[in-house]
N, C-alpha and C positions, 0 to 999 in steps of 0.2 A: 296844344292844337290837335285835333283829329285829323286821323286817317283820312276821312274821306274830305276835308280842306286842304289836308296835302297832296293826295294824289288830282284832285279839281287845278289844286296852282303847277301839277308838274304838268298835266292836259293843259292846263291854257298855256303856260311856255312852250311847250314843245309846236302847239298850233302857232303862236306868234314867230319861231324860229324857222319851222317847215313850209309852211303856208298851209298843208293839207297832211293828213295822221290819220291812219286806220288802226282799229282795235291790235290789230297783231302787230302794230310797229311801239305799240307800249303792253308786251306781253307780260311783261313783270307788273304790273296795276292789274290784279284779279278783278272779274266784272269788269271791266273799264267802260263798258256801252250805259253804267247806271250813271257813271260819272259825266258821260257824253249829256246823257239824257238830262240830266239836274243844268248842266249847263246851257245846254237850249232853251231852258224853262225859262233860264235868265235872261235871257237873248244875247249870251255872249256869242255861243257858236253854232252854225247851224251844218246841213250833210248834205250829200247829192251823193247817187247811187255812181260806180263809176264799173265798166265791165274791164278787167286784167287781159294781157294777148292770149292767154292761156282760156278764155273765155268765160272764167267765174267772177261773182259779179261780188261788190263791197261797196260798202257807207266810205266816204270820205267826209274827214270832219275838216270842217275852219271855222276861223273867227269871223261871225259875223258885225259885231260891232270890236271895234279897236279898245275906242275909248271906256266902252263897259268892262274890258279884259284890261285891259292897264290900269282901272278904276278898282275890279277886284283884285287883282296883284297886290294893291298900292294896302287895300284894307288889309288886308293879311300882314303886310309887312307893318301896319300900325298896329294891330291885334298882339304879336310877337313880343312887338317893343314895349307894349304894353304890360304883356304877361311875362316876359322879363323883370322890367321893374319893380312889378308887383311880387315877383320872387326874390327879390334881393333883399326890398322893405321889410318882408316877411320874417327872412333872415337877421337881421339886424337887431341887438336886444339894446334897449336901452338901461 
């Protein structure tokens, strides 16, 4: 699995768990605004600009559809399971 399918699945948990997640609350995922952005394309999560008390302003992201974000979840976890398997068959001499 790639990089950028895993940090996609660690951004849609974290949105499904916080409700709302700015780039700087997942500072370890570099770029993370390209991952945001692929995700919107999807319509899983969409932004609204939000101002801090300190007066600077930030994207908050959420999930805009549920069912799309537990729909990509779910692929991922069949993709694994898959490429698991097909690592073990691989393995295997007969």
């Amino acid at each position: 699995m790639s990089q950028s399918q895993t940090n996609k699945q660690i951004l849609v948990r974290l949105m499904l768990e916080r409700g709302e997640i700015t780039a700087s609350d997942v500072a370890h995922i570099s770029n993370s605004n390209q991952y945001f952005v692929e995700l919107e394309a999807l319509g899983i999560s969409d932004n609204r600009w939000h101002t801090r008390d300190n007066g600077t302003k930030c994207k908050m992201r959420f999930i805009k559809n549920r069912q799309k974000a537990l729909k990509f979840l779910n692929a991922y976890k069949v993709a694994e399971a898959i490429d698991e398997y097909v690592s073990e068959v691989q393995n295997v001499r007969v």
